[in-house]
C-alpha positions in Angstrom: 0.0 0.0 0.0 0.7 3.5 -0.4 0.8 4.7 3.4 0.8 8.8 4.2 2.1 9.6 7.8 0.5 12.3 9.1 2.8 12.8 12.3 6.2 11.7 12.1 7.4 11.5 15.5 8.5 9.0 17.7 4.9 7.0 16.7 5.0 8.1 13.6 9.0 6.4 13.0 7.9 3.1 14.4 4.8 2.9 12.3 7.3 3.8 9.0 9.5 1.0 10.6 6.8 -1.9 11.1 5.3 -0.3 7.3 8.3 -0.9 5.4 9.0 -4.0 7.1 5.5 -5.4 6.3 6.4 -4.4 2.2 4.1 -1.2 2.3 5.8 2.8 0.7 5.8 5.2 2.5 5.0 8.0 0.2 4.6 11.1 2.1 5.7 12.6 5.6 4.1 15.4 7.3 4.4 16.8 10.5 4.0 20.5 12.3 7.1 21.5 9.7 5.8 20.7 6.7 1.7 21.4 6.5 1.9 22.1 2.9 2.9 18.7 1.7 -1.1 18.2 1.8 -1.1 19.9 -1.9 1.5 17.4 -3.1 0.7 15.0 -5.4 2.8 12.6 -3.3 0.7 12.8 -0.5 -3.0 12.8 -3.0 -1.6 9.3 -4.3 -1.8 7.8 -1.3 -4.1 5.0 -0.4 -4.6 5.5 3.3 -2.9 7.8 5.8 -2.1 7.1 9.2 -2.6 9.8 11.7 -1.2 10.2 15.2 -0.4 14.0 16.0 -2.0 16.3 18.7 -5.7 16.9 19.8 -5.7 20.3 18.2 -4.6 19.4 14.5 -6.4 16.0 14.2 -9.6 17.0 13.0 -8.4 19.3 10.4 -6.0 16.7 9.2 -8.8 14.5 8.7 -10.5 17.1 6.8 -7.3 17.4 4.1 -7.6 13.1 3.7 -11.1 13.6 2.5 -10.9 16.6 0.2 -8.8 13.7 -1.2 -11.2 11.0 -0.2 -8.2 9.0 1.1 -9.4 6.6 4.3 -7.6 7.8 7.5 -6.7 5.6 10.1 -5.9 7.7 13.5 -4.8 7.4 16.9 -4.6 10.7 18.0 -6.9 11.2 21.2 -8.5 14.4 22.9 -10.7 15.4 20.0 -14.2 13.3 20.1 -16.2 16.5 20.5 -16.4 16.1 17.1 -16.3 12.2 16.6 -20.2 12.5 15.6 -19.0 14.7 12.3 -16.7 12.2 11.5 -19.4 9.5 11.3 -22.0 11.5 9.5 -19.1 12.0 6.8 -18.6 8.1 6.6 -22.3 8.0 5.9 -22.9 10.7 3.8 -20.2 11.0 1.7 -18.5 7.2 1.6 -15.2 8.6 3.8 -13.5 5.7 5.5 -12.2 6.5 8.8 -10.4 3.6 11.3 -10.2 5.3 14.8 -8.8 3.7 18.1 -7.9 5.0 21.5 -5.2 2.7 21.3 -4.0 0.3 18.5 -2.2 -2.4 20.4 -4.1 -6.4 20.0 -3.2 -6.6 23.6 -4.8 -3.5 24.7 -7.7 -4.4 22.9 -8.1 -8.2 24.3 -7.8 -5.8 27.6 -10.5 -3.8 26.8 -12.7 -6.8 25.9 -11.6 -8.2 29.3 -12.7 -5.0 31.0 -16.4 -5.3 29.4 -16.6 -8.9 30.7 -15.4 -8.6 34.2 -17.8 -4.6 34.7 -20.8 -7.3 33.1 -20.3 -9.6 35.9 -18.8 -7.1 38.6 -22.9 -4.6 37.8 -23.8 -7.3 40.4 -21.3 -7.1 43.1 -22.6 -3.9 45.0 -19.9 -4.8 47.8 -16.5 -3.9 45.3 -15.6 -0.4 44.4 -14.1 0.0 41.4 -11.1 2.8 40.5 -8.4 2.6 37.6 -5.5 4.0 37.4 -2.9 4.8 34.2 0.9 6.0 33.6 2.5 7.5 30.6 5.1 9.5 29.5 5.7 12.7 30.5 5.0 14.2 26.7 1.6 13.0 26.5 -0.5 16.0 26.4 -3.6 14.9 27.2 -5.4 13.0 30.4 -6.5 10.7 31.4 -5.3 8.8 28.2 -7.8 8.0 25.6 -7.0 4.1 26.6 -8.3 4.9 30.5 -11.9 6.8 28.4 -12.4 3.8 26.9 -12.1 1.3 29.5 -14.0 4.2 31.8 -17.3 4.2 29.6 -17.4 0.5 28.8 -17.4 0.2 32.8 -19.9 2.7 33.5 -22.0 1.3 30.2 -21.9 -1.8 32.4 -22.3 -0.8 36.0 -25.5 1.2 36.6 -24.2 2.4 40.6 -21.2 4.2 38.1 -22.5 7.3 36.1 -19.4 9.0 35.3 -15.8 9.5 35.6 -13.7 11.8 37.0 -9.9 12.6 36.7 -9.4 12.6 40.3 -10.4 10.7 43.2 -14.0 10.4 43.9 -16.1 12.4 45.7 -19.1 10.2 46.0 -20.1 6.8 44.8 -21.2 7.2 41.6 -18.1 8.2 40.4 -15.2 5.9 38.6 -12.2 7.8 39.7 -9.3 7.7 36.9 -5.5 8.9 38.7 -3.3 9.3 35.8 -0.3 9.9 36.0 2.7 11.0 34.3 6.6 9.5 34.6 9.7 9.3 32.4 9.3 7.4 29.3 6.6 4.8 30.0 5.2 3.7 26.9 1.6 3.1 28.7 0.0 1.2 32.1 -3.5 1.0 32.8 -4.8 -0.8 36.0 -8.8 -2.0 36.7 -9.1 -2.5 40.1 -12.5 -3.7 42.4 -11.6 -3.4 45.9 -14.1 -4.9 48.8 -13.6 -5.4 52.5 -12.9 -8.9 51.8 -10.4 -8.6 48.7 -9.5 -7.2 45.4 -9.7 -8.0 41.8 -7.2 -6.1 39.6 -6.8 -6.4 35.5 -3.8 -4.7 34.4 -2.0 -4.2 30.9 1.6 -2.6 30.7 2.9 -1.3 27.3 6.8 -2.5 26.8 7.0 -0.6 23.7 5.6 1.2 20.6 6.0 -1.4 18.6 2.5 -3.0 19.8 0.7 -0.3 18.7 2.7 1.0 15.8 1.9 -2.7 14.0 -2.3 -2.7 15.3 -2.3 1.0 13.4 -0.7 -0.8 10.1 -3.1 -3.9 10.6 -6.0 -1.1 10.4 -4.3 0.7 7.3 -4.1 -2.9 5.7 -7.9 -3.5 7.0 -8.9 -0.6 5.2 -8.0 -1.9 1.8 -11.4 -4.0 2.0 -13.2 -2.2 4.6 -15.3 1.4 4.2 -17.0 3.6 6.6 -16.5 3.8 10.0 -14.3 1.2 11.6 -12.2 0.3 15.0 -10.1 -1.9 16.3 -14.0 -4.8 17.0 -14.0 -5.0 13.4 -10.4 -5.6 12.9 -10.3 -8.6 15.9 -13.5 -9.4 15.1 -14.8 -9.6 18.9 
C-alpha cells in the first residue's frame, strides 16, 4: 500500500519502521514542519494515511484526507467532540475513517476483558471499582484516551457508576481515573474492584511502541477491503 504519515514523531518512525517491514511505501511525511505537503501529489496518491499527531490538528488533518477521499486511520486522542462529524461523513459521503484510542491487540483483548469482568462485577454492590494509568511525560492529554475507553465500557456496564472523573472520587457514583505521568513509559493501565474482603485487579503494561505501531498498520491494511466507520472490534473481530 501507499501509506501517508500524518505525524512523524517518535509514533510516527515506528509505524514507518513496522510499514516498510511489512512491504508497504511510504509515500509522504508530514508533520507541524511541513503542512503544505497536503497539496503534493505525493501525498494525493496515497491509499490511506495514518494519523497520530496532537488533539488540536487531528480533525483538520482529517478534513485534508477527505478533500482527497483518502481513508484515514488515526490514533490521536482528545478530539471526540467532534467524533459524531466524522461518522455522519462516513455516511454521507463514503469517507473511511479507522479510529482507536489505542492500537495495540493486547490492549484491545484488555478492553474486551474489561467489558466482561464490569458485566459480571454490575452485580457485586460490595466492590468499588477505580483505575489508574501512567504514561510518559509528553503525552499531552489525560486521562489517556485508553483509560476513556475502558472508563465508559465500565460505566455502560455498572448502573451504581454514572461517570468519571480525573481525580479521586467524591461520591459513589463516580469511577475515579488517577493518571499519571513519569519518564518514558510507553503506557500502564490498572482496573481495580476493591471490597472489605479482597480485590480484583486487570492490568495491561505497554513494553514498547512497537505494539501499537503494527495494530495501526493492521487497520491501514484492513482498510483496503473495509469502508466507513471502523475500530479496532472490526479488525479482531470480537
Amino acid at each position: 500500500m501507499k501509506i501517508a504519515l500524518i505525524g512523524y514523531g517518535k509514533m510516527g518512525k515506528e509505524i514507518e519502521k513496522v510499514a516498510l517491514e511489512r512491504g508497504h511505501k511510504i509515500v509522504s511525511k508530514i508533520d507541524i514542519n511541513s503542512s503544505d505537503s497536503f497539496n503534493d501529489e505525493a501525498f494525493k496518491s496515497a491509499e490511506v494515511a495514518i494519523e497520530f499527531t496532537t488533539p488540536a490538528s487531528a480533525y483538520n488533518n482529517y478534513m485534508k484526507c477527505f478533500e482527497n477521499n483518502i481513508p484515514v486511520v488515526s490514533g490521536t486522542t482528545g478530539w471526540l467532540d467532534k467524533l459524531n462529524d466524522i461518522k455522519k461523513r462516513c455516511d454521507s459521503e463514503g469517507q473511511t475513517f479507522f479510529y482507536a484510542s489505542n492500537f495495540s491487540v493486547g490492549v484491545n483483548i484488555f478492553f474486551e476483558i474489561n467489558r466482561q469482568l464490569a458485566r459480571i462485577m454490575s452485580k457485586m454492590e460490595d466492590y468499588d471499582v477505580t483505575m489508574e494509568e501512567i504514561h510518559h511525560t509528553q503525552k499531552l492529554d489525560a486521562p489517556s484516551g485508553t483509560a476513556i475507553t475502558l472508563a465508559e465500557d465500565i460505566i455502560g456496564a455498572i448502573d451504581r457508576k454514572t461517570k468519571w472523573v480525573n481525580e479521586p472520587a467524591k461520591n459513589e457514583e463516580e469511577l475515579s481515573i488517577i493518571s499519571k505521568r513519569e519518564g518514558m513509559v510507553p503506557g500502564i493501565h490498572t482496573v481495580k474492584y476493591d471490597s472489605e474482603v479482597d480485590e480484583i485487579v486487570i492490568h495491561h503494561s505497554a513494553k514498547s511502541r512497537k505494539g501499537f505501531a503494527l495494530g495501526a498498520v493492521l487497520a491501514a491494511e484492513f482498510t483496503q477491503n473495509n469502508k466507513g466507520f471502523l475500530g479496532m472490534k472490526d479488525l479482531l473481530k470480537f
